[in-house]
MIPA-504967 format. One record per atom (N, C-alpha, C, O): residue number from 1; residue in one letter; chain; atom name; y, z, x. Coordinates in nm, 4 decimals, padded with zeros to 6 digits, always signed. Layout:
<pts>
> num,residuo,cadena,atomo,y,z,x
> NUM,A,A,CA,Y,Z,X
...
</pts>
This chain:
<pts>
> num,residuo,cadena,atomo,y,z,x
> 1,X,A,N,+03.4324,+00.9633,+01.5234
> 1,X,A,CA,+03.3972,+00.8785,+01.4123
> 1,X,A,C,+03.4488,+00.9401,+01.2823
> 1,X,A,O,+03.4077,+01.0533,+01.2567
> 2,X,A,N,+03.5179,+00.8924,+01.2121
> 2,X,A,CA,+03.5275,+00.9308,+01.0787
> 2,X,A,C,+03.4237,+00.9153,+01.0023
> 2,X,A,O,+03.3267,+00.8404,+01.0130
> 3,X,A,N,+03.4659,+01.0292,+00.8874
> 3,X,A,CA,+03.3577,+01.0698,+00.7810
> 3,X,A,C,+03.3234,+01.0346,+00.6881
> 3,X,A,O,+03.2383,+01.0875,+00.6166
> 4,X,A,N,+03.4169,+00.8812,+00.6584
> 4,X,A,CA,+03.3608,+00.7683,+00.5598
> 4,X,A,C,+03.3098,+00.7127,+00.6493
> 4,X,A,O,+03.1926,+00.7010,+00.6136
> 5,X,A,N,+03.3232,+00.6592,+00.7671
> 5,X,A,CA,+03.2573,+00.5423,+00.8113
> 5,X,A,C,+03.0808,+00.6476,+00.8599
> 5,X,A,O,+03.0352,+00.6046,+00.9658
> 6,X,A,N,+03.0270,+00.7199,+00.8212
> 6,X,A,CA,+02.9353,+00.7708,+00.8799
> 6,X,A,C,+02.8196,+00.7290,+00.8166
> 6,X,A,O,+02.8257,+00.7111,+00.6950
> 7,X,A,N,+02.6960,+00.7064,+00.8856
> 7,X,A,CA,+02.5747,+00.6582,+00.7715
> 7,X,A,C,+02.4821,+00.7499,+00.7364
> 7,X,A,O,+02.4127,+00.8089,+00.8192
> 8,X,A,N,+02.4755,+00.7669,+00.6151
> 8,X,A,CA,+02.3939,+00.9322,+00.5863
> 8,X,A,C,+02.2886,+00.8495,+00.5074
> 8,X,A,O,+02.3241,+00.7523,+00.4406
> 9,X,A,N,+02.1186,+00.9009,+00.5181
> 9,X,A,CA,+02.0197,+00.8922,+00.4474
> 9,X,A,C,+02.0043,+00.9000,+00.3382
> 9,X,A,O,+02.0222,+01.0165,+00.3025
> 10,X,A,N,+01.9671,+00.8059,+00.2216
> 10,X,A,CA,+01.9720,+00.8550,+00.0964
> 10,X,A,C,+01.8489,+00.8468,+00.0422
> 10,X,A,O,+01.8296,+00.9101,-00.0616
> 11,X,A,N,+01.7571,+00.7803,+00.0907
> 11,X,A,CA,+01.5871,+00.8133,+00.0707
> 11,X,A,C,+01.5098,+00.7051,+00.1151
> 11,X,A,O,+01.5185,+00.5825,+00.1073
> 12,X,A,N,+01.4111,+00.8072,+00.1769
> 12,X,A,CA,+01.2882,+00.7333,+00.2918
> 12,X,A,C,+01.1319,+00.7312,+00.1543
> 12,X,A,O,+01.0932,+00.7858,+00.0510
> 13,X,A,N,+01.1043,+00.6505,+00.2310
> 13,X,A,CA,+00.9476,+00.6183,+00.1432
> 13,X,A,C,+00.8295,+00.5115,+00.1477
> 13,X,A,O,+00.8310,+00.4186,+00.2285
> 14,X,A,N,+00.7631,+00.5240,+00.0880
> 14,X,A,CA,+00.6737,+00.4222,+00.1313
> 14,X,A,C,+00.5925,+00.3524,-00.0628
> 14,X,A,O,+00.5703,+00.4272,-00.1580
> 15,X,A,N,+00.5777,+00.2573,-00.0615
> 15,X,A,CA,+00.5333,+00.1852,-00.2125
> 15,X,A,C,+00.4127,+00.2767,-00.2570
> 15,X,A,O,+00.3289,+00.3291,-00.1836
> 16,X,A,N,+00.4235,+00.2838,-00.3943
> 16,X,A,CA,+00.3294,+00.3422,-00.4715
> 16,X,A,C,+00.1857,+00.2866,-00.4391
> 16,X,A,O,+00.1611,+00.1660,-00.4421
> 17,X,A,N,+00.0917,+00.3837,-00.4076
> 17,X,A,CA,-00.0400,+00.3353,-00.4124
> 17,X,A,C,-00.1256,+00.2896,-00.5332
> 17,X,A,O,-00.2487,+00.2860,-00.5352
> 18,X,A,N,-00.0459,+00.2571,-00.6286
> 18,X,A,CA,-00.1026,+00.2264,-00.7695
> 18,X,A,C,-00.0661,+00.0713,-00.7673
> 18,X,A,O,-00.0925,-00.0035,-00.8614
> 19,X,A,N,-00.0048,+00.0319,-00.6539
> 19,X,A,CA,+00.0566,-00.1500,-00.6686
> 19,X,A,C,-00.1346,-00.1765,-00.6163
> 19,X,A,O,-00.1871,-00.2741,-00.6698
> 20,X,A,N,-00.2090,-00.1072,-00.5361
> 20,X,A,CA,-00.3238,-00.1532,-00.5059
> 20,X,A,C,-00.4443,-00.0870,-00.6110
> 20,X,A,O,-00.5537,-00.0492,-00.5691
> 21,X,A,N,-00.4083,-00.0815,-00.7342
> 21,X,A,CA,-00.5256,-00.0142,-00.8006
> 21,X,A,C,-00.6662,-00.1179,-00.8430
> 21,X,A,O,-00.7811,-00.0780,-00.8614
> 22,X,A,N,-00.6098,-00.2786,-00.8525
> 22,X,A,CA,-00.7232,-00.3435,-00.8297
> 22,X,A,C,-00.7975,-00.3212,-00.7349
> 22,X,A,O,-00.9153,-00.2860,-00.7396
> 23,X,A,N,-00.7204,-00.3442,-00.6272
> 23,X,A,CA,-00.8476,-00.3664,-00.5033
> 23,X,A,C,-00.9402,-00.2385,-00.5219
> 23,X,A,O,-01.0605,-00.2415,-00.5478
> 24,X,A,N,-00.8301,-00.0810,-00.4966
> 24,X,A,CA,-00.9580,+00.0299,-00.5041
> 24,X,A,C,-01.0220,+00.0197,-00.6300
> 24,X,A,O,-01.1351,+00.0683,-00.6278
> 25,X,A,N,-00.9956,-00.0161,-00.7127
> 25,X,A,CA,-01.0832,-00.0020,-00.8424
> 25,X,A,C,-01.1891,-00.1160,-00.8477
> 25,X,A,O,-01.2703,-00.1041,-00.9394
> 26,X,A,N,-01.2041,-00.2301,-00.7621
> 26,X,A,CA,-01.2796,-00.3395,-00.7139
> 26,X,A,C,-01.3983,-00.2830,-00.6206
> 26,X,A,O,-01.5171,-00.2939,-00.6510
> 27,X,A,N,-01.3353,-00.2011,-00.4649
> 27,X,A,CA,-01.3907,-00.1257,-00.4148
> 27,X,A,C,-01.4912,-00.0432,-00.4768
> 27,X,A,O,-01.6087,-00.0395,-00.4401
> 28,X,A,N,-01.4414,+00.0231,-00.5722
> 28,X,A,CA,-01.5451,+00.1218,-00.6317
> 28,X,A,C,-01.6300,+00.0522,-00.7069
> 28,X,A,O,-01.7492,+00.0824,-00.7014
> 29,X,A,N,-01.5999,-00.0217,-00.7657
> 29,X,A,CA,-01.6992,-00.0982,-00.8269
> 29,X,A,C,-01.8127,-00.1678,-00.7283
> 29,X,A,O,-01.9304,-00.1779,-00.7628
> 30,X,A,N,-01.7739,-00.2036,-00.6309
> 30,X,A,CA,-01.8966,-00.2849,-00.5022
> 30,X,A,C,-01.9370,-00.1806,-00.4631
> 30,X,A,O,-02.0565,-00.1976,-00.4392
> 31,X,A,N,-01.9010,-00.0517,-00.4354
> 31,X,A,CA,-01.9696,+00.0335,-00.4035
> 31,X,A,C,-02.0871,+00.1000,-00.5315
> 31,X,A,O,-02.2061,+00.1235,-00.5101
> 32,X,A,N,-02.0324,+00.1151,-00.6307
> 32,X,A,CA,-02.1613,+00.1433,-00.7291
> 32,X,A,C,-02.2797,+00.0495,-00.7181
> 32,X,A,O,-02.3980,+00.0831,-00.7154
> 33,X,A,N,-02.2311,-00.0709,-00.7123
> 33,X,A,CA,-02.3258,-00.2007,-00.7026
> 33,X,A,C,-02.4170,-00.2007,-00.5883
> 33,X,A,O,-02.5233,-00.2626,-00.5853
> 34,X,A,N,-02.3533,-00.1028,-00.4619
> 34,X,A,CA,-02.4742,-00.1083,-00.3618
> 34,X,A,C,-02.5398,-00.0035,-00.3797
> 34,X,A,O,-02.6625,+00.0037,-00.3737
> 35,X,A,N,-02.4576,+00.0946,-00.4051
> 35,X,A,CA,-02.5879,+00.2450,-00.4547
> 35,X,A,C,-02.6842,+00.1943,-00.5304
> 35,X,A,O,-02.8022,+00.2224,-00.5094
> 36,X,A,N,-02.6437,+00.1097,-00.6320
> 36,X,A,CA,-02.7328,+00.0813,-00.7714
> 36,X,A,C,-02.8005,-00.0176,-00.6877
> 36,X,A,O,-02.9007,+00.0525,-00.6736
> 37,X,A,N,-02.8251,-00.1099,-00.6287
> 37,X,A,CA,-02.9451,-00.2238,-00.5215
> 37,X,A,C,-02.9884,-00.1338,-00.4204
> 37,X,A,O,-03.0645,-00.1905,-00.3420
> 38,X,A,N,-02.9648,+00.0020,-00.3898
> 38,X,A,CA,-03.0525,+00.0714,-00.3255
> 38,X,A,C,-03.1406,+00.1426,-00.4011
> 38,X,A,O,-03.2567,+00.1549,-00.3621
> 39,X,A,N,-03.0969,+00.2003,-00.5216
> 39,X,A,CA,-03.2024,+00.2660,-00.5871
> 39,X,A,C,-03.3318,+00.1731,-00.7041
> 39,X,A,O,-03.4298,+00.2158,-00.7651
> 40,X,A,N,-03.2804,+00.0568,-00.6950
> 40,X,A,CA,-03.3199,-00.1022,-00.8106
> 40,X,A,C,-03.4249,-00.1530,-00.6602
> 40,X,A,O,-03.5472,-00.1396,-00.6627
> 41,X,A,N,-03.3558,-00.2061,-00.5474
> 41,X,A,CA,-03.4636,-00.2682,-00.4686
> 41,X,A,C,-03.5735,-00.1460,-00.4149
> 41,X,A,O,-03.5131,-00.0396,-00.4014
> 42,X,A,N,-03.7264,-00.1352,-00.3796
> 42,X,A,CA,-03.8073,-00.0661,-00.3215
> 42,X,A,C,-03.8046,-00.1115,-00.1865
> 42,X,A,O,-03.7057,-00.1832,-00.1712
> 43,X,A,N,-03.8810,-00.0984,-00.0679
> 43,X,A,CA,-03.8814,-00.1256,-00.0012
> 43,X,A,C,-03.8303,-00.1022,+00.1483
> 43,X,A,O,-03.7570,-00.0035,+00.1425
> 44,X,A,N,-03.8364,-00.1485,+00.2774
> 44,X,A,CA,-03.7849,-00.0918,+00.3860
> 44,X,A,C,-03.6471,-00.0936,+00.4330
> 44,X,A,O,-03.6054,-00.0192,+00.5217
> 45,X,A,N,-03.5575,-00.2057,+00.3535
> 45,X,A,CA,-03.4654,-00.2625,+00.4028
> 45,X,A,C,-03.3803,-00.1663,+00.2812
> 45,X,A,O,-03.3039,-00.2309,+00.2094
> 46,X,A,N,-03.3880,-00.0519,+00.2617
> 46,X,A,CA,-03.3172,+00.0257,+00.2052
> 46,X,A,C,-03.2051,+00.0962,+00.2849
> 46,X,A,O,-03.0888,+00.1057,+00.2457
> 47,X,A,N,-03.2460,+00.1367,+00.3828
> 47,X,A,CA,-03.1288,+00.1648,+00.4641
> 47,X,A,C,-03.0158,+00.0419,+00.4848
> 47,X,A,O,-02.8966,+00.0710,+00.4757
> 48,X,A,N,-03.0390,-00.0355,+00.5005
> 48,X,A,CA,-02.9857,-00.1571,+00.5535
> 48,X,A,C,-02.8704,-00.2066,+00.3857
> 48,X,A,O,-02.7625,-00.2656,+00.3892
> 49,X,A,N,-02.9269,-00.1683,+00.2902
> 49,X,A,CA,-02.8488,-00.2050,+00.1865
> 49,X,A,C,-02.7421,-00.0486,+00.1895
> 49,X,A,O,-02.6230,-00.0532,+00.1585
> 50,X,A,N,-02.7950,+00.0487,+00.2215
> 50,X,A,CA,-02.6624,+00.1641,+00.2387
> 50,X,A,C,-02.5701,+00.1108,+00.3381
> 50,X,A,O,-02.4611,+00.1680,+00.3370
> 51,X,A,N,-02.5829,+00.0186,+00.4228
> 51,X,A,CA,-02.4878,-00.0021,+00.5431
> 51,X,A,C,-02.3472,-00.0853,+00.4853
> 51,X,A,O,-02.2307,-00.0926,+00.5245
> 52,X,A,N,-02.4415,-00.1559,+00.3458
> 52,X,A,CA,-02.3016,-00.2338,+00.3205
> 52,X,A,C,-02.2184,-00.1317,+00.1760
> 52,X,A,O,-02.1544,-00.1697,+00.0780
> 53,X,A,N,-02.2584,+00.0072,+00.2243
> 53,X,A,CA,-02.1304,+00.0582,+00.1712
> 53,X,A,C,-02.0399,+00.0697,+00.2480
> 53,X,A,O,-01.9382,+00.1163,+00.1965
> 54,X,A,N,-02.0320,+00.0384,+00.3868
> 54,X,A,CA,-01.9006,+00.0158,+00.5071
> 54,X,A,C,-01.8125,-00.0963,+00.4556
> 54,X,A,O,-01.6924,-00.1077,+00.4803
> 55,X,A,N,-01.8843,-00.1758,+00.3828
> 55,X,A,CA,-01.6871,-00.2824,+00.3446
> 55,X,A,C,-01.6491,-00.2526,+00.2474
> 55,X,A,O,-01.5277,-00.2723,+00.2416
> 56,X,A,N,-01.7111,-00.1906,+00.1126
> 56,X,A,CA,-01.5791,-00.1564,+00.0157
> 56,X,A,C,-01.4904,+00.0137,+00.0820
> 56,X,A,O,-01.3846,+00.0523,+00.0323
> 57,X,A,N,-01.5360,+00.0621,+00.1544
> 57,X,A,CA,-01.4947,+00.1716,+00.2340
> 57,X,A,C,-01.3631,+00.1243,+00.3447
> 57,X,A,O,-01.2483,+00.1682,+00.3516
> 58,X,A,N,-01.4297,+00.0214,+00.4221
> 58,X,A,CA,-01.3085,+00.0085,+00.4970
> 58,X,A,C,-01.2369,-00.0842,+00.4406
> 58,X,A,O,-01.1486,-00.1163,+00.5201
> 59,X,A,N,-01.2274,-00.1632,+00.3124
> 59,X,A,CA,-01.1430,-00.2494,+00.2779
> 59,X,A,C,-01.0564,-00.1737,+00.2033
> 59,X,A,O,-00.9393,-00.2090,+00.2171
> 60,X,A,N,-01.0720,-00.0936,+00.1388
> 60,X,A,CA,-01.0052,+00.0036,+00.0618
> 60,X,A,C,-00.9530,+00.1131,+00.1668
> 60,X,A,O,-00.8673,+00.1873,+00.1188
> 61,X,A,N,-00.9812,+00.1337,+00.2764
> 61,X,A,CA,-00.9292,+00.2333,+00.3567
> 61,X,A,C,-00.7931,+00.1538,+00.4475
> 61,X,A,O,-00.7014,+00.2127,+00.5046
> 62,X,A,N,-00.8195,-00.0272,+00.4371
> 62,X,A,CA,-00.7573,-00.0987,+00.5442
> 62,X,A,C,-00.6145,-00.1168,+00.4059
> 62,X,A,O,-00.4971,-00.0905,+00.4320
> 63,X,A,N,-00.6450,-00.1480,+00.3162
> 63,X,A,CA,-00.4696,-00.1258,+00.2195
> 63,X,A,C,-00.4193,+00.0096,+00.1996
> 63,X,A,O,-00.2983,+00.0318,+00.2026
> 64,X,A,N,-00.5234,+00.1206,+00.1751
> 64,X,A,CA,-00.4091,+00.2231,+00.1799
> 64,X,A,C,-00.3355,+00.2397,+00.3025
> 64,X,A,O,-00.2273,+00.2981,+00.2958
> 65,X,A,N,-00.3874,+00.1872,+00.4402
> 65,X,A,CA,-00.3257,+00.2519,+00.5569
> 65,X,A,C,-00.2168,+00.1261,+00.5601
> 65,X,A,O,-00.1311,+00.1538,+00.6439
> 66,X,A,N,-00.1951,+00.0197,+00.5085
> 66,X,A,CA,-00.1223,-00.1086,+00.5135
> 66,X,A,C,-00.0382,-00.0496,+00.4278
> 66,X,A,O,+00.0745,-00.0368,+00.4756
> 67,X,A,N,-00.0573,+00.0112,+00.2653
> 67,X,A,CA,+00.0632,+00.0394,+00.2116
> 67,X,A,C,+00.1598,+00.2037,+00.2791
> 67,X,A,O,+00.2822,+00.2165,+00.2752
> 68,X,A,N,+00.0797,+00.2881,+00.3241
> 68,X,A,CA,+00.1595,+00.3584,+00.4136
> 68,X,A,C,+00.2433,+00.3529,+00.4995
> 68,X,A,O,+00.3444,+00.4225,+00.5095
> 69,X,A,N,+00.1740,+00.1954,+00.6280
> 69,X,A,CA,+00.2802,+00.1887,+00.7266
> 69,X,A,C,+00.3930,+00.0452,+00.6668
> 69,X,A,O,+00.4423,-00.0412,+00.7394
> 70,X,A,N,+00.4087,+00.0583,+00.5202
> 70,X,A,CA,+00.4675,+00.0187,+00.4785
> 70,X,A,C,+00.6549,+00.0799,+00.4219
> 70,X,A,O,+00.6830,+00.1037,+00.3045
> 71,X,A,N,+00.7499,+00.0922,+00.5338
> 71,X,A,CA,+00.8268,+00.2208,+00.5113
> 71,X,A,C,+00.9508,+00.1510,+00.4588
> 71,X,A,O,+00.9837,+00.0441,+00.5102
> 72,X,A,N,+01.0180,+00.2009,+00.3654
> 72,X,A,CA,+01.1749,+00.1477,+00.3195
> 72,X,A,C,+01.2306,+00.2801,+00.3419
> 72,X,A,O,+01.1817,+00.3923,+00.3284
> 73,X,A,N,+01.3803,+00.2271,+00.3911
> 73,X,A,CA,+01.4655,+00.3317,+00.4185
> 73,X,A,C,+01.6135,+00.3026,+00.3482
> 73,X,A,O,+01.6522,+00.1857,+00.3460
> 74,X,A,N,+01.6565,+00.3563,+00.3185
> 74,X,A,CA,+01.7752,+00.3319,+00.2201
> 74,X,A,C,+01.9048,+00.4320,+00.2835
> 74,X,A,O,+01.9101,+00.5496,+00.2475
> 75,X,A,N,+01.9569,+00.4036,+00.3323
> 75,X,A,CA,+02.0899,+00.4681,+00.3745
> 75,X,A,C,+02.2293,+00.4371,+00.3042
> 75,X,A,O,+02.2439,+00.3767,+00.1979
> 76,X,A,N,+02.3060,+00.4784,+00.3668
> 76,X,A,CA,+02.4890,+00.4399,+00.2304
> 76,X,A,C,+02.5317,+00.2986,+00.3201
> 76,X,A,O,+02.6432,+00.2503,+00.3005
> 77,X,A,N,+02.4560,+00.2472,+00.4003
> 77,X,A,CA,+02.5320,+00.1819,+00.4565
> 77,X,A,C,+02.4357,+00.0373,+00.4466
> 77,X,A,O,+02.4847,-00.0630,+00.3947
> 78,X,A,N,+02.3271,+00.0365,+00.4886
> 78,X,A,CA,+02.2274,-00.0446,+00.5110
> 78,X,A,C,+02.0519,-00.0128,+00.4131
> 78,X,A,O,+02.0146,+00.0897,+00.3563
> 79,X,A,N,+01.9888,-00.1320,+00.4270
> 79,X,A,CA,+01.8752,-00.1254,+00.3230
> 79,X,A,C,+01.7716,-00.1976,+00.4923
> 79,X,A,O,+01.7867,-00.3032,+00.5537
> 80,X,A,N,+01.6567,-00.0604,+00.5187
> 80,X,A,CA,+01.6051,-00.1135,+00.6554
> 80,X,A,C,+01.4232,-00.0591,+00.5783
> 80,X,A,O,+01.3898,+00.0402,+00.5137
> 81,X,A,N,+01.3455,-00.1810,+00.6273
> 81,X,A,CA,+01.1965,-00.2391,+00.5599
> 81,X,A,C,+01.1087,-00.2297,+00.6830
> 81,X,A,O,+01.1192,-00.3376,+00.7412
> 82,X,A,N,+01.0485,-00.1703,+00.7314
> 82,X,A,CA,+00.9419,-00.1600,+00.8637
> 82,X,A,C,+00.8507,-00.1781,+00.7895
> 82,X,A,O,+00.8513,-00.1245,+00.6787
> 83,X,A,N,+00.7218,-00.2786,+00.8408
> 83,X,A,CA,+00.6135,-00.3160,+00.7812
> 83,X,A,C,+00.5177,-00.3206,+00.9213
> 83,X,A,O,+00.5736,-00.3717,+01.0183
> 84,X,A,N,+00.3670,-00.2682,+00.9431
> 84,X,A,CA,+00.2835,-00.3616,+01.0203
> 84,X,A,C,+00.2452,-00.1949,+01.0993
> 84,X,A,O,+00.3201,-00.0974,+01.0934
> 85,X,A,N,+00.0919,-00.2005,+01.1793
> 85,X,A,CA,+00.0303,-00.0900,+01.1620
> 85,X,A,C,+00.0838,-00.0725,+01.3023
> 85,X,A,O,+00.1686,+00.0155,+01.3167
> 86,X,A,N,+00.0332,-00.1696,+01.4475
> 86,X,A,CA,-00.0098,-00.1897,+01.5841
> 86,X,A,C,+00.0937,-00.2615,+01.5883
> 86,X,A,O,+00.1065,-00.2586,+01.7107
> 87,X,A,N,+00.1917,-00.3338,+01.5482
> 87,X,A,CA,+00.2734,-00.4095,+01.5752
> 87,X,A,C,+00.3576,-00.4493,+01.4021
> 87,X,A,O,+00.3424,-00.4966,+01.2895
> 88,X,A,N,+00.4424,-00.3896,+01.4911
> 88,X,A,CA,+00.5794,-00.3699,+01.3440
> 88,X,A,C,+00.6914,-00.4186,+01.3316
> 88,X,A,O,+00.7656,-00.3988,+01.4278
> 89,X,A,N,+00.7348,-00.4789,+01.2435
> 89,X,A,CA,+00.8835,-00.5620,+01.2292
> 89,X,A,C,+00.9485,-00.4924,+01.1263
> 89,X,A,O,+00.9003,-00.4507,+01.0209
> 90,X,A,N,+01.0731,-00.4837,+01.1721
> 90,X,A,CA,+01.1882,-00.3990,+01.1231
> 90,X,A,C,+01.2840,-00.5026,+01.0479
> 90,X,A,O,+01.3202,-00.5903,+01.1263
> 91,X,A,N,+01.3331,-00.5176,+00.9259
> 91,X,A,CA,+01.4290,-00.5674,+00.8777
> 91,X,A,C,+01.5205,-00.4687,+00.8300
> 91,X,A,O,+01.5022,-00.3501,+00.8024
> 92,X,A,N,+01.6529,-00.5619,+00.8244
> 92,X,A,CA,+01.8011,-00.4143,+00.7977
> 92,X,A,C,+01.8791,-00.5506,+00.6806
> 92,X,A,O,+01.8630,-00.6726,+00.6843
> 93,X,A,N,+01.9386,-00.4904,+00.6135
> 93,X,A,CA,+01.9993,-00.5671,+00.5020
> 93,X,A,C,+02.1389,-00.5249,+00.4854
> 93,X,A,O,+02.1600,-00.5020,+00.3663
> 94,X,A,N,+02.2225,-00.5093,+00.5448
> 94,X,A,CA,+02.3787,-00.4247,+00.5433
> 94,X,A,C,+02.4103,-00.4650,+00.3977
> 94,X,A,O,+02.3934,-00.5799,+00.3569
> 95,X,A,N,+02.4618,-00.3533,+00.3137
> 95,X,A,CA,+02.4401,-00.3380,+00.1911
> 95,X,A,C,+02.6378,-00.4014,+00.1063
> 95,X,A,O,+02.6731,-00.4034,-00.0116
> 96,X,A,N,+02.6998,-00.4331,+00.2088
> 96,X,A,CA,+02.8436,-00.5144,+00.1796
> 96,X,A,C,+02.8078,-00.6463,+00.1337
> 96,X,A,O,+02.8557,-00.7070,+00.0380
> 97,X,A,N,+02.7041,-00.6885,+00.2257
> 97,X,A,CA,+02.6548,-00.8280,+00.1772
> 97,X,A,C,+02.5948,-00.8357,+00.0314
> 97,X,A,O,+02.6182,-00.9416,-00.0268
> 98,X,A,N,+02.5410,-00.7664,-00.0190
> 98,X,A,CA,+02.4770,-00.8034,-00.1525
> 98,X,A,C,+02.5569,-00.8010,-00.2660
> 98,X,A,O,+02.6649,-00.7478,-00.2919
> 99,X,A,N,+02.4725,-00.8770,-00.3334
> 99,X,A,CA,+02.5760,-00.9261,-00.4406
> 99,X,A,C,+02.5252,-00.9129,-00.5744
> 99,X,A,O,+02.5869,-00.8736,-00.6734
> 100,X,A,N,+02.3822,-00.9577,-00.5644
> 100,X,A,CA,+02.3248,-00.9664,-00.6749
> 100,X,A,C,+02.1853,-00.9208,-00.6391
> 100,X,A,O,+02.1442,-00.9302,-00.5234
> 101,X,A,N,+02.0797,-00.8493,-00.7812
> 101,X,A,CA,+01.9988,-00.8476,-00.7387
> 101,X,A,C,+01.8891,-00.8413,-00.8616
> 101,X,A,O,+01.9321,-00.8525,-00.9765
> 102,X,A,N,+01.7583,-00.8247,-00.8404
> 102,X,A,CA,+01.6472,-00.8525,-00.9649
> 102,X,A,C,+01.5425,-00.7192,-00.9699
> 102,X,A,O,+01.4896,-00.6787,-00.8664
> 103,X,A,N,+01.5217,-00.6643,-01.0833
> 103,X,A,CA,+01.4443,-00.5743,-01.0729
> 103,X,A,C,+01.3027,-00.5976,-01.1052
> 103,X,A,O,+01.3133,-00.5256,-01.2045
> 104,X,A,N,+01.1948,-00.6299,-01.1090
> 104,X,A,CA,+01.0996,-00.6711,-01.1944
> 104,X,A,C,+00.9889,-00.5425,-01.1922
> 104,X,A,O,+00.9511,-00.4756,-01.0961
> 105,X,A,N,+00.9587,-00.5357,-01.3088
> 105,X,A,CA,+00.8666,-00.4117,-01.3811
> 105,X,A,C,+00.7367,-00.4036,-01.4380
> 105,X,A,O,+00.7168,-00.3396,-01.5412
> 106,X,A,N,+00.6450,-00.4657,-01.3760
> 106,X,A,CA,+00.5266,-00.4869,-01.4579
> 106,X,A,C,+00.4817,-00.3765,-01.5545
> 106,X,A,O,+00.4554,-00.2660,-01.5070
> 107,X,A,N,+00.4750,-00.3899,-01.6376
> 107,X,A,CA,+00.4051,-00.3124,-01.7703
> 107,X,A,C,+00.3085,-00.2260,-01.7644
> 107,X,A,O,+00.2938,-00.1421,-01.8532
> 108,X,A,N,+00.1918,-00.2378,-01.6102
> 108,X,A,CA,+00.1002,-00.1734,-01.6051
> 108,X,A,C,+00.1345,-00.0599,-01.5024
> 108,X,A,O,+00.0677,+00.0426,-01.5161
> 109,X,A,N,+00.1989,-00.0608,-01.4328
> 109,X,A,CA,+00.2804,+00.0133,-01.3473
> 109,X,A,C,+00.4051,+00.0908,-01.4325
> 109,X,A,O,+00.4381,+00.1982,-01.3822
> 110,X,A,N,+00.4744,+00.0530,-01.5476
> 110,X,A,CA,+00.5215,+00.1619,-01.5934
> 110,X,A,C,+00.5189,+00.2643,-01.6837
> 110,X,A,O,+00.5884,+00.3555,-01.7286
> 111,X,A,N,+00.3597,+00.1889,-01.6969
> 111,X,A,CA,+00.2398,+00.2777,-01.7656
> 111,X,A,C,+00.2311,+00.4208,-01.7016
> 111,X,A,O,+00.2186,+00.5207,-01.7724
> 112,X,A,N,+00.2373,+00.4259,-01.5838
> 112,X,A,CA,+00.1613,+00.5251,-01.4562
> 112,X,A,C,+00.3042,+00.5695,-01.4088
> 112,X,A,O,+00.3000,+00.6850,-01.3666
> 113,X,A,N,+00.4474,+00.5057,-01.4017
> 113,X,A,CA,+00.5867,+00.6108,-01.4066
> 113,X,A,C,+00.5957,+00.5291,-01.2622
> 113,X,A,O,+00.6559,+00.5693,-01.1626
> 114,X,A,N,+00.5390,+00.4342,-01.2717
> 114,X,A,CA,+00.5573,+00.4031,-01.1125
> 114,X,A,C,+00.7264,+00.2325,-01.1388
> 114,X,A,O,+00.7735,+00.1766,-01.0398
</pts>
């Protein structure tokens, strides 16, 4: 094989965890809200109000692990997107084909360098 035609890595990665700072910052907020109705309600069913600190926990635990197995790979040759935790789809973009393209930058994200 020749040594132009060869495909060398030019950077692997996965999206900033700051594209989800609502949700965890939502999360934390439902979670104060149940600490605070456990220590506000008296009564027996106090345990039972600690239990629903399990969904801002696993909802916030279920996007960071979604933006992780979220992988872009960038090579000299091709642009390849694996998405999905238990079952994953691979897209490849051969990089001759493109032509044009769009960057978009939200303001609050380049607040944070992201």
């Amino acid at each position: 094989m020749n040594s132009e035609t060869e495909e060398t890595l030019i950077w692997r990665g996965s999206p900033s965890q700051w594209t989800h700072f609502g949700t965890y910052f939502f999360c934390l907020l439902l979670a104060a809200g149940v600490v605070a109705a456990y220590f506000l309600i008296p009564g027996e069913r106090q345990p039972l109000i600690l239990a629903g600190l399990a969904l801002p926990f696993l909802w916030g635990f279920g996007q960071w692990l979604a933006n992780r197995f979220h992988v872009y790979e960038i090579t000299s040759e091709r642009i390849k997107v694996a998405t999905g935790m238990l079952s994953r789809r691979a897209t490849e973009l051969e990089l001759y084909r493109v032509r044009d393209y769009t960057v978009v930058k939200p303001f609050w994200l380049r607040l944070v360098g992201c």
